[in-house]
PDB file of N, CA, C and O in Angstrom:
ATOM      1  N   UNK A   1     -39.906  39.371 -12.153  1.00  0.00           N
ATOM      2  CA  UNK A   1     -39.855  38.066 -12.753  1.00  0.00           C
ATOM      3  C   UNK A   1     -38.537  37.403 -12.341  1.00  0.00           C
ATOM      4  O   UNK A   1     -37.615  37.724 -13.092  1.00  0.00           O
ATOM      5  N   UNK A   2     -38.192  36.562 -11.348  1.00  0.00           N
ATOM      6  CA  UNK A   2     -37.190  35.938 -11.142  1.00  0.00           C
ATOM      7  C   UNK A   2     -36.787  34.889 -12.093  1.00  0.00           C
ATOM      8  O   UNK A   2     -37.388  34.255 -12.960  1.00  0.00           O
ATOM      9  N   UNK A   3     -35.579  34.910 -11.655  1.00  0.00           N
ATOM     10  CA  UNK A   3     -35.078  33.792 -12.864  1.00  0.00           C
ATOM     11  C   UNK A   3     -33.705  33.220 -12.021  1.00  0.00           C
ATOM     12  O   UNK A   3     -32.928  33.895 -11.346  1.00  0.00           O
ATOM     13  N   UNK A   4     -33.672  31.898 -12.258  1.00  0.00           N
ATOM     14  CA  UNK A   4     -32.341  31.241 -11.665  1.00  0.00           C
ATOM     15  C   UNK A   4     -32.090  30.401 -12.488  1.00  0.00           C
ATOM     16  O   UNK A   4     -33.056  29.927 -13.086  1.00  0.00           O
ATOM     17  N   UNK A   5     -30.742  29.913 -12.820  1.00  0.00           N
ATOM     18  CA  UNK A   5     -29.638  29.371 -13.425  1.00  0.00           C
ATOM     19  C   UNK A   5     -28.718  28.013 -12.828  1.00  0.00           C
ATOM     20  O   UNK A   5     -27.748  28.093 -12.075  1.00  0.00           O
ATOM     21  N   UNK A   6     -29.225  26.963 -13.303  1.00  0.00           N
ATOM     22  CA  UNK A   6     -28.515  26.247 -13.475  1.00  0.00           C
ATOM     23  C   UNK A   6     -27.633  25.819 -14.016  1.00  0.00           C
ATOM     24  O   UNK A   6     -27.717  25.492 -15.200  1.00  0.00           O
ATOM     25  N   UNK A   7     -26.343  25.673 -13.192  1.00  0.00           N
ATOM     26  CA  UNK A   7     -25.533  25.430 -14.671  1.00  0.00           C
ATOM     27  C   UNK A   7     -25.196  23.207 -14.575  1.00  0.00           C
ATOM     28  O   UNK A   7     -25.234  22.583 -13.515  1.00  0.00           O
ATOM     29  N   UNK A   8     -25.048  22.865 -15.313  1.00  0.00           N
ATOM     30  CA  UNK A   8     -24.415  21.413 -15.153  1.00  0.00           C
ATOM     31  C   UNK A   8     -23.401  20.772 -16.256  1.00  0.00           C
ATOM     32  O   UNK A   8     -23.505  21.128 -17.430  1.00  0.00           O
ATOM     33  N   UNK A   9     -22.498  19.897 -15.892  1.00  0.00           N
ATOM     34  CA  UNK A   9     -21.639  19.071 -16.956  1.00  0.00           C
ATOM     35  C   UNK A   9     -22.406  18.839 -18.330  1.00  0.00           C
ATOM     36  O   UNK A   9     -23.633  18.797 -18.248  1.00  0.00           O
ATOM     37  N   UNK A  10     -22.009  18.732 -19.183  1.00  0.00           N
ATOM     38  CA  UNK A  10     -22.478  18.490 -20.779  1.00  0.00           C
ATOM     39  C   UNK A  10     -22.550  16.940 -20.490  1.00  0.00           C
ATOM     40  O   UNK A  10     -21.634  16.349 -19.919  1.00  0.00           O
ATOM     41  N   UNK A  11     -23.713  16.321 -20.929  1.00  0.00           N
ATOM     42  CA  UNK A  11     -23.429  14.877 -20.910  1.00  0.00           C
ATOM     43  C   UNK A  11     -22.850  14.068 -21.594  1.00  0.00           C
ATOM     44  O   UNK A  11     -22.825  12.862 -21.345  1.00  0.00           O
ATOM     45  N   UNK A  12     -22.002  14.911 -23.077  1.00  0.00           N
ATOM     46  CA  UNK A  12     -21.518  14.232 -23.795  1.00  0.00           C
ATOM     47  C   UNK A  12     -19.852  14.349 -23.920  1.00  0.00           C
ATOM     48  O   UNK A  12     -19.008  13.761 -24.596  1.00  0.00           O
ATOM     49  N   UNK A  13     -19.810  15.674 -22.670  1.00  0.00           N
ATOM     50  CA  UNK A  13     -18.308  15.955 -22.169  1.00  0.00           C
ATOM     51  C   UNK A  13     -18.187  16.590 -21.300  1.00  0.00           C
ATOM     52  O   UNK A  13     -17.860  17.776 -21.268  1.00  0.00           O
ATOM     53  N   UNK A  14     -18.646  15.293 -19.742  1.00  0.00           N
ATOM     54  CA  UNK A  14     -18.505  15.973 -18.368  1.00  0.00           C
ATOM     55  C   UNK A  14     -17.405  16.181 -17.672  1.00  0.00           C
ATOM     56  O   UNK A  14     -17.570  16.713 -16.574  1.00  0.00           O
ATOM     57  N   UNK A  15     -16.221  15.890 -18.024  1.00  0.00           N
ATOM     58  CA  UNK A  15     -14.778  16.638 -17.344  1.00  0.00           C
ATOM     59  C   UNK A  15     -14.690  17.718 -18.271  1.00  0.00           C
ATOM     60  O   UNK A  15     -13.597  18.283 -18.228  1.00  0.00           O
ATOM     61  N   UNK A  16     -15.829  18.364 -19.430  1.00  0.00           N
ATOM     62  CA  UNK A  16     -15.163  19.810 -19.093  1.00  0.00           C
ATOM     63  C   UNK A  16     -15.968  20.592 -18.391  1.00  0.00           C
ATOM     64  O   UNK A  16     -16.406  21.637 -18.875  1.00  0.00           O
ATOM     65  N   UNK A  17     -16.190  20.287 -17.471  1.00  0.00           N
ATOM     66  CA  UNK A  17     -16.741  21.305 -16.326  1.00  0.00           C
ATOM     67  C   UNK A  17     -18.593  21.853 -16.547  1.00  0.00           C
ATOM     68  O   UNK A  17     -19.479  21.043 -16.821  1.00  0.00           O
ATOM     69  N   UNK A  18     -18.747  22.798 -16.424  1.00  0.00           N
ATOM     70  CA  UNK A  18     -20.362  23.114 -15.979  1.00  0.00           C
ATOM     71  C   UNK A  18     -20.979  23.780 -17.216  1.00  0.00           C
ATOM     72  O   UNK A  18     -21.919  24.571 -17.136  1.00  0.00           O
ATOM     73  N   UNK A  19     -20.396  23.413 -18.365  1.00  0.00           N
ATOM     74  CA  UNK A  19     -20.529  24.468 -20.044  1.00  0.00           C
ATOM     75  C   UNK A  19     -22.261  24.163 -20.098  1.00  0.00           C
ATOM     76  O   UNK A  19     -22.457  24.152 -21.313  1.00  0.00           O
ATOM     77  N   UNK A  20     -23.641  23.906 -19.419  1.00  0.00           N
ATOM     78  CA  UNK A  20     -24.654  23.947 -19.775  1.00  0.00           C
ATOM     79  C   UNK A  20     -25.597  24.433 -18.893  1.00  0.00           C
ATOM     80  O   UNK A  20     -25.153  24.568 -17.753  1.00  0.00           O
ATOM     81  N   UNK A  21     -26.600  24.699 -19.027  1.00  0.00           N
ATOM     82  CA  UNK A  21     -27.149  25.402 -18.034  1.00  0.00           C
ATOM     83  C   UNK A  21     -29.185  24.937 -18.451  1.00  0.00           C
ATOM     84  O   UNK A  21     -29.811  24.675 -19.478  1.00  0.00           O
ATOM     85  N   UNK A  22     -29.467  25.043 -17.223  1.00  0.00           N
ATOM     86  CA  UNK A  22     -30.938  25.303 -17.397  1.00  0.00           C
ATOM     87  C   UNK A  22     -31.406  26.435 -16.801  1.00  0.00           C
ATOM     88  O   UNK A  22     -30.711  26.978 -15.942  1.00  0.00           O
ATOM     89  N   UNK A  23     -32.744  27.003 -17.190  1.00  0.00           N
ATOM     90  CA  UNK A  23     -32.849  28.764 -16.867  1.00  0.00           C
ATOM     91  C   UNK A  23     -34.439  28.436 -16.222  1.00  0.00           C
ATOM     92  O   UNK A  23     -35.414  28.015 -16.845  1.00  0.00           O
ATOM     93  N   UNK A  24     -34.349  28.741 -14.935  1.00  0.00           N
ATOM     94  CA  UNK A  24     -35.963  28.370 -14.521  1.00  0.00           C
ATOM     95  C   UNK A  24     -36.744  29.915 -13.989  1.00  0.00           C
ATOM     96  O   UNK A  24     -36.839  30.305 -12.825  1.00  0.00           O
ATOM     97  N   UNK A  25     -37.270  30.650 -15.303  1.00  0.00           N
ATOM     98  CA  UNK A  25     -38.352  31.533 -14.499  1.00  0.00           C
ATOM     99  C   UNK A  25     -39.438  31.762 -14.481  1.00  0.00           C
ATOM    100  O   UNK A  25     -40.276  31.473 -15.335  1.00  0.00           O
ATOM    101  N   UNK A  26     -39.638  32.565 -13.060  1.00  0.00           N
ATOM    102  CA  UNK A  26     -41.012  32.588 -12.655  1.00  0.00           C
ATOM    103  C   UNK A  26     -41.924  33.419 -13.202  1.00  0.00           C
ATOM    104  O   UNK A  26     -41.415  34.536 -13.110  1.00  0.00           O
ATOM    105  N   UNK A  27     -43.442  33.557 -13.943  1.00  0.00           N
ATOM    106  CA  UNK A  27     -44.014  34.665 -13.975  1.00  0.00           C
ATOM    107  C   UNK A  27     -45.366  35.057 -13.607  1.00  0.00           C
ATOM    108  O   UNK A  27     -46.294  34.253 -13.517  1.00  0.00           O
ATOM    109  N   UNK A  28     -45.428  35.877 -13.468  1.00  0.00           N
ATOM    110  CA  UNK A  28     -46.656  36.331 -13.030  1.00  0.00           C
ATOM    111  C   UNK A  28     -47.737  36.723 -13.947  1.00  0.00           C
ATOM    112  O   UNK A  28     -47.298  36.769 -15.097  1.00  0.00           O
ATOM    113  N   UNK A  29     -48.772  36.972 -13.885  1.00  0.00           N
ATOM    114  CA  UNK A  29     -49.951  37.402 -14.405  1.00  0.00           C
ATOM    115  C   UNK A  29     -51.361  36.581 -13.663  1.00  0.00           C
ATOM    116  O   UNK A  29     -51.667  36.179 -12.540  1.00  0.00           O
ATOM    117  N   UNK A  30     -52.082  36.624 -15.277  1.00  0.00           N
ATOM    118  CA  UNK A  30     -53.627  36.044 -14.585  1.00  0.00           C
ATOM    119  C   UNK A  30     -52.897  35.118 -14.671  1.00  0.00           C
ATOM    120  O   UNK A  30     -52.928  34.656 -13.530  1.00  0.00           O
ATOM    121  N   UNK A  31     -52.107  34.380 -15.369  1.00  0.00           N
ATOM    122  CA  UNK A  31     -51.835  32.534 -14.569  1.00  0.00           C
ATOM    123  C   UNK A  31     -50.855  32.660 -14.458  1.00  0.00           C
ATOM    124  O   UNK A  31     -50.148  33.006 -15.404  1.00  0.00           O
ATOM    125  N   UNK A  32     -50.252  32.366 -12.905  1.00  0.00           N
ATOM    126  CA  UNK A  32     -48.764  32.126 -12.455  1.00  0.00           C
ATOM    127  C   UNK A  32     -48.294  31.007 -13.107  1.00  0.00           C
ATOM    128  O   UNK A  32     -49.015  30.009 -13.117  1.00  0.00           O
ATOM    129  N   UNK A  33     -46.725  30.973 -13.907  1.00  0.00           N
ATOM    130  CA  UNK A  33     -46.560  29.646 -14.127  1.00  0.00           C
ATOM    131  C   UNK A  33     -44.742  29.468 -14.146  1.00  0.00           C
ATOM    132  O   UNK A  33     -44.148  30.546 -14.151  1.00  0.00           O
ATOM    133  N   UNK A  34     -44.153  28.617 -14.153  1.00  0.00           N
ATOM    134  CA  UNK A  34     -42.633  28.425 -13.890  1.00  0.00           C
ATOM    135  C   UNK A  34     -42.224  28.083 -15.696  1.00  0.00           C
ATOM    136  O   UNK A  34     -42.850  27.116 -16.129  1.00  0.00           O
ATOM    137  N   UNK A  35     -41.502  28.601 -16.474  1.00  0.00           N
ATOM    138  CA  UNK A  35     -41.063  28.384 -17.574  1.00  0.00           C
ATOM    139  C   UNK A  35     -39.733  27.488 -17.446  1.00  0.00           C
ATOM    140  O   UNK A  35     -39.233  27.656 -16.334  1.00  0.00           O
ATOM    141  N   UNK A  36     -39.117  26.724 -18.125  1.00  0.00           N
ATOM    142  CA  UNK A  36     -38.141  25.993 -18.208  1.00  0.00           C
ATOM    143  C   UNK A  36     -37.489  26.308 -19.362  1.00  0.00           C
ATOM    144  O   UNK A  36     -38.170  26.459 -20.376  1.00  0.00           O
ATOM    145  N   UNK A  37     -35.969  26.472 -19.426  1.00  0.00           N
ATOM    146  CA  UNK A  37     -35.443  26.536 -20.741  1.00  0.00           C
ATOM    147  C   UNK A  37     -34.243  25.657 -20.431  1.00  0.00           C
ATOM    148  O   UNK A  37     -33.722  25.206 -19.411  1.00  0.00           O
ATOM    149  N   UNK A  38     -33.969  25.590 -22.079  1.00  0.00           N
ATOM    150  CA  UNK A  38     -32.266  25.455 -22.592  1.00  0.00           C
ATOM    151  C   UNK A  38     -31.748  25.525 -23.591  1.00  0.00           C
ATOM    152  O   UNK A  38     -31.737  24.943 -24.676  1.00  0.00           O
ATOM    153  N   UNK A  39     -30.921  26.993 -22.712  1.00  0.00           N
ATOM    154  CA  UNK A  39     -30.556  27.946 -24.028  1.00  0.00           C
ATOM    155  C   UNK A  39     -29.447  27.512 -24.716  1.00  0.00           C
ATOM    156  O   UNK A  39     -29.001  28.148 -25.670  1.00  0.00           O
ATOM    157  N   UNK A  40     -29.019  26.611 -24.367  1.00  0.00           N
ATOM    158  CA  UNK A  40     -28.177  25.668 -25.445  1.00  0.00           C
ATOM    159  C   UNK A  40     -28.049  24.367 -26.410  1.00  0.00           C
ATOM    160  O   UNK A  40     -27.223  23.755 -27.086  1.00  0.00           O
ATOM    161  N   UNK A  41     -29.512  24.352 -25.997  1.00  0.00           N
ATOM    162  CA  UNK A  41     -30.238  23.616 -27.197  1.00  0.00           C
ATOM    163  C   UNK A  41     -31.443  24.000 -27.949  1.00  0.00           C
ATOM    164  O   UNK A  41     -32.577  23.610 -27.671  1.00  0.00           O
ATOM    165  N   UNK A  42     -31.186  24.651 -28.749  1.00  0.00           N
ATOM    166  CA  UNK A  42     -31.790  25.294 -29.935  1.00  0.00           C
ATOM    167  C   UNK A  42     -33.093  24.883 -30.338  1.00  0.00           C
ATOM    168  O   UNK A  42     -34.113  25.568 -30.408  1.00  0.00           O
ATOM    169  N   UNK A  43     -32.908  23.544 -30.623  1.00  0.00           N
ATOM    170  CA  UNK A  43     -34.028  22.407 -31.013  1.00  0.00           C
ATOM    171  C   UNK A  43     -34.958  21.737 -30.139  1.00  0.00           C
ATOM    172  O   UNK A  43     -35.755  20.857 -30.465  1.00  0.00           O
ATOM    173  N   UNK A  44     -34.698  22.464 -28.488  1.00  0.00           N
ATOM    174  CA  UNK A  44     -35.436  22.130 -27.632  1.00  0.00           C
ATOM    175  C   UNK A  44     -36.564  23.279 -27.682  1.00  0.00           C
ATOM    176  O   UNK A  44     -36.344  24.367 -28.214  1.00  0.00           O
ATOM    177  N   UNK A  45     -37.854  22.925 -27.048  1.00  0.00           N
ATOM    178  CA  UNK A  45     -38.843  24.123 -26.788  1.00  0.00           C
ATOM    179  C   UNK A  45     -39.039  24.157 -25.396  1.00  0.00           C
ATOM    180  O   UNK A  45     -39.267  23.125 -24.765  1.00  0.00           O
ATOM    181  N   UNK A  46     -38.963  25.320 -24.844  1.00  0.00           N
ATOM    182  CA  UNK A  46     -39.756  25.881 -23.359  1.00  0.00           C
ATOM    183  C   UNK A  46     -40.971  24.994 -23.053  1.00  0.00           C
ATOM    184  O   UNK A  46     -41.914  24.604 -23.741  1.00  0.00           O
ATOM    185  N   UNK A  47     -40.464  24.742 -21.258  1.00  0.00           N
ATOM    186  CA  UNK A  47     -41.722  24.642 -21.183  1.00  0.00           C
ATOM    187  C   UNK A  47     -42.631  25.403 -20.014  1.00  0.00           C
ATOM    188  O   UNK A  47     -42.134  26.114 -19.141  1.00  0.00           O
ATOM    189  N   UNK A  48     -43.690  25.195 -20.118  1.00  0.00           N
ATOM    190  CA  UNK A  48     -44.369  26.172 -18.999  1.00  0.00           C
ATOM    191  C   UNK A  48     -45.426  25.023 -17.981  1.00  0.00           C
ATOM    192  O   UNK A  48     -46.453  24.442 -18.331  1.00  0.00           O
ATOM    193  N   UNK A  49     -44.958  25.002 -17.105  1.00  0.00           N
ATOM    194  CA  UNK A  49     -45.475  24.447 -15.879  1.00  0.00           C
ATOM    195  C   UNK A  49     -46.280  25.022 -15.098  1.00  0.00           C
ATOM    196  O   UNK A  49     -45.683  26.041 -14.753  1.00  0.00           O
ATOM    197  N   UNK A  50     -47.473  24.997 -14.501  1.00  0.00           N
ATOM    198  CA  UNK A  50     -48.293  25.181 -13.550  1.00  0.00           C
ATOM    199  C   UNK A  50     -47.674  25.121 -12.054  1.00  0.00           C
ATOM    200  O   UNK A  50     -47.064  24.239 -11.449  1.00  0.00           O
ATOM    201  N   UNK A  51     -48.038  26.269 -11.756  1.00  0.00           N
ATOM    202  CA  UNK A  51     -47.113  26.150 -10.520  1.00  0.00           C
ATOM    203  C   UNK A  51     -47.360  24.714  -9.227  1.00  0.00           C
ATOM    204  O   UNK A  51     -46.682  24.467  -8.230  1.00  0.00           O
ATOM    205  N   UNK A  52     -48.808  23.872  -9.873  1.00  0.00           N
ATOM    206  CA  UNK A  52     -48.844  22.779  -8.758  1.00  0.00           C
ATOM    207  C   UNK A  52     -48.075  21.234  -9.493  1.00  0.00           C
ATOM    208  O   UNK A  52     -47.829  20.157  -8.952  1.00  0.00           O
ATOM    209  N   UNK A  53     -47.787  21.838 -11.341  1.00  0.00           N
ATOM    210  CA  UNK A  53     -46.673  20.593 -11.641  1.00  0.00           C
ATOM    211  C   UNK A  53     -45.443  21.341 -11.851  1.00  0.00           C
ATOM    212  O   UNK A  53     -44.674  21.131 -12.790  1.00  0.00           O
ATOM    213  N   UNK A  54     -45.291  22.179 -10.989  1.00  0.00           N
ATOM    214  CA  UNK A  54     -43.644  22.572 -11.135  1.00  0.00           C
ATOM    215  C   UNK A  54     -43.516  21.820  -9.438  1.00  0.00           C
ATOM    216  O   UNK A  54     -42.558  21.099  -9.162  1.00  0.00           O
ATOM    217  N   UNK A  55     -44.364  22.056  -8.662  1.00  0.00           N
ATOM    218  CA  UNK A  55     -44.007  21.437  -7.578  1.00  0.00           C
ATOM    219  C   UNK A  55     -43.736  19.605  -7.479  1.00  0.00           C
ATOM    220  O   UNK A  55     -42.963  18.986  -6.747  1.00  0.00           O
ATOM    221  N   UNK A  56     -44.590  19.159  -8.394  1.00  0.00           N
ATOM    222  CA  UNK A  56     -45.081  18.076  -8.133  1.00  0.00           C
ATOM    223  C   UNK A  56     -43.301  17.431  -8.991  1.00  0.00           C
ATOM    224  O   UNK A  56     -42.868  16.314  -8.711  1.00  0.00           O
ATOM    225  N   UNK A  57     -42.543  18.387  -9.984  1.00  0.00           N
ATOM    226  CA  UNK A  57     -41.699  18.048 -10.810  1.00  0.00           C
ATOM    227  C   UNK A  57     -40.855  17.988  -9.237  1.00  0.00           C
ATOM    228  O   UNK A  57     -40.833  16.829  -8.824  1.00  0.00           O
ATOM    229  N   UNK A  58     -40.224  18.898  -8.370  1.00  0.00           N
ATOM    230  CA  UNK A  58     -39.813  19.099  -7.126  1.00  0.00           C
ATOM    231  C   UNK A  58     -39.675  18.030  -6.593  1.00  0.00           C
ATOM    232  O   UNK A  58     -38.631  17.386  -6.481  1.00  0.00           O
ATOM    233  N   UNK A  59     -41.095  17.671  -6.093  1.00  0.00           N
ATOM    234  CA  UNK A  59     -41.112  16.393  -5.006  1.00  0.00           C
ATOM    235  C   UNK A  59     -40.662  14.930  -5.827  1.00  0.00           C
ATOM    236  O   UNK A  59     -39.989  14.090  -5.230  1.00  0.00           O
ATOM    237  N   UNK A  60     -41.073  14.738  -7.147  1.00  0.00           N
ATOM    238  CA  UNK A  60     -40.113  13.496  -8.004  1.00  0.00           C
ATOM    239  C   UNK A  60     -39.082  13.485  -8.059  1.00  0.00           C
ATOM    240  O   UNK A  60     -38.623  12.343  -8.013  1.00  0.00           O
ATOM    241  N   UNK A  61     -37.705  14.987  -8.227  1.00  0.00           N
ATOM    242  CA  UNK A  61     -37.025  15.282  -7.605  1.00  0.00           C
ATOM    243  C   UNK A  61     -36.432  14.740  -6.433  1.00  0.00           C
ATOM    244  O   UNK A  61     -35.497  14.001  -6.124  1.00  0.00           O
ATOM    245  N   UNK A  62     -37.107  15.228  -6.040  1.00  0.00           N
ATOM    246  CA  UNK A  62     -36.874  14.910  -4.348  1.00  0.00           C
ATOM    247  C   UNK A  62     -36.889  13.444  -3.332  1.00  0.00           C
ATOM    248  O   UNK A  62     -36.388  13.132  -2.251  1.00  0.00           O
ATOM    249  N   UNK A  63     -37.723  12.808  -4.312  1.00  0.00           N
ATOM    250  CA  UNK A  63     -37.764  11.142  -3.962  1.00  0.00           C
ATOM    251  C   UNK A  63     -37.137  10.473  -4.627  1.00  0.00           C
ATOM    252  O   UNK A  63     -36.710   9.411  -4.172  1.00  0.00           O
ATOM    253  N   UNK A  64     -36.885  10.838  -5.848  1.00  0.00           N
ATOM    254  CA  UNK A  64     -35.286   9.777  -6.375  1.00  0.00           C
ATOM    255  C   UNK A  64     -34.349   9.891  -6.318  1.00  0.00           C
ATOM    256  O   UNK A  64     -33.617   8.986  -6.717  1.00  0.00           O
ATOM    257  N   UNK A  65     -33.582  11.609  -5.549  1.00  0.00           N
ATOM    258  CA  UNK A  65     -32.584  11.533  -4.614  1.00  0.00           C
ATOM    259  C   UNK A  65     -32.872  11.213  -3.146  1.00  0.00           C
ATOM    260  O   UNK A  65     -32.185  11.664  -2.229  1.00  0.00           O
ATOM    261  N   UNK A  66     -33.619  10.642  -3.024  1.00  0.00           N
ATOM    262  CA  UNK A  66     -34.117  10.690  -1.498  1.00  0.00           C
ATOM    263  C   UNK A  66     -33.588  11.384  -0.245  1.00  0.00           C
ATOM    264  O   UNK A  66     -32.751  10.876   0.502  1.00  0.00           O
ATOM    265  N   UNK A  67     -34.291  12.905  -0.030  1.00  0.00           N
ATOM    266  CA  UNK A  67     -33.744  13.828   0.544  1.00  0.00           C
ATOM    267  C   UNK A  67     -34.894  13.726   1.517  1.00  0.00           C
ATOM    268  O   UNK A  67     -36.111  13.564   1.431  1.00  0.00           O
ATOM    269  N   UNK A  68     -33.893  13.910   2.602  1.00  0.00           N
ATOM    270  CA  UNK A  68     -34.663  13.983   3.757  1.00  0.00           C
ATOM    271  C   UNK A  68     -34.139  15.096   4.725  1.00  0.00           C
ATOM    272  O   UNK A  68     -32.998  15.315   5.130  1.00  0.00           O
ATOM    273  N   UNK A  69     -35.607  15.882   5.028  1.00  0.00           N
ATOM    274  CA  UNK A  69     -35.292  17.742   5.664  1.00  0.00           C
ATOM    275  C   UNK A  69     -35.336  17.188   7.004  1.00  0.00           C
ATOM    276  O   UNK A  69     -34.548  17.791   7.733  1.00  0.00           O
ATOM    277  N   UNK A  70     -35.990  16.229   7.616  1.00  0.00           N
ATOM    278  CA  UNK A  70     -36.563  15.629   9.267  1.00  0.00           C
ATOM    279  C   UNK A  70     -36.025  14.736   9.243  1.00  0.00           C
ATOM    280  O   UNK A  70     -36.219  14.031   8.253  1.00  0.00           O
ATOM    281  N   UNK A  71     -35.238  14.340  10.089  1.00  0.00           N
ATOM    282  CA  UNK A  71     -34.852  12.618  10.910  1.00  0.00           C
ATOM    283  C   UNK A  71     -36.153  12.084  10.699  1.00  0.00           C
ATOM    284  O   UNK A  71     -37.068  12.770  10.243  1.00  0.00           O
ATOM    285  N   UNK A  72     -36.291  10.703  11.062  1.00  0.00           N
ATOM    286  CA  UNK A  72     -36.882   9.982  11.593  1.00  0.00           C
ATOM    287  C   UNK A  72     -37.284   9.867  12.968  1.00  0.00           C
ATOM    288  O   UNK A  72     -36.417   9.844  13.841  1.00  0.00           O
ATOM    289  N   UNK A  73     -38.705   9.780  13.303  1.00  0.00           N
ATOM    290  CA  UNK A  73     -38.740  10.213  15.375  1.00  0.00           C
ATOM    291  C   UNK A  73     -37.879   8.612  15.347  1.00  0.00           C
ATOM    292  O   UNK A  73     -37.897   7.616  14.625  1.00  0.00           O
ATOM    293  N   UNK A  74     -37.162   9.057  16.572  1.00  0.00           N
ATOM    294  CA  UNK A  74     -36.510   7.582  17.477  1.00  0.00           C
ATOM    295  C   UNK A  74     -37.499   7.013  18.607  1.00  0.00           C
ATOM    296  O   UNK A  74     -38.320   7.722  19.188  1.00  0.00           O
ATOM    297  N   UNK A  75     -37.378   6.118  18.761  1.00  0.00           N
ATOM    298  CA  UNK A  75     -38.264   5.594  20.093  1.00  0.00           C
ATOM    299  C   UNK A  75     -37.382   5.815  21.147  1.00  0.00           C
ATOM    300  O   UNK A  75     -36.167   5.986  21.238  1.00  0.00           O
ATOM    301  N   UNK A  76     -38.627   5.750  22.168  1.00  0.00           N
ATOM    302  CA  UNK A  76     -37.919   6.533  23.604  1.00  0.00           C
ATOM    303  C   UNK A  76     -37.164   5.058  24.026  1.00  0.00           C
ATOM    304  O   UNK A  76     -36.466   4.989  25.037  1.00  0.00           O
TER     305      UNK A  76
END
């Protein structure tokens, strides 16, 4: 069962450094699915994502930082 760790600034006191974290793991069984936590908010609940809207969370991600893995082709 993998698990990775985010850590990030507190939003309510980001010069003190990385004090929060999100915990994203993976599990297996009859339904694969990606869990989300944060274990420093108490009053929050887990959530469990399907591994085709953990992707789909990814690519929204991914288009409102607009990251780009390929150039653009150039013309000859």
């Amino acid at each position: 069962m993998p698990i990775k760790v985010i850590p990030f600034a507190d939003r309510f006191y980001p010069e003190s450094g990385k004090e929060d974290c999100i915990i994203l793991r993976y599990t297996e069984g009859n339904y694969n699915h990606i869990e989300i936590a944060f274990p420093f908010h108490e009053d929050t609940q887990n959530f469990r994502l399907s591994i085709s809207d953990a992707m789909s969370l990814k690519n929204a991600i991914d288009e409102l930082i607009n990251i780009k893995f390929l150039e653009n082709p150039r013309g000859n």
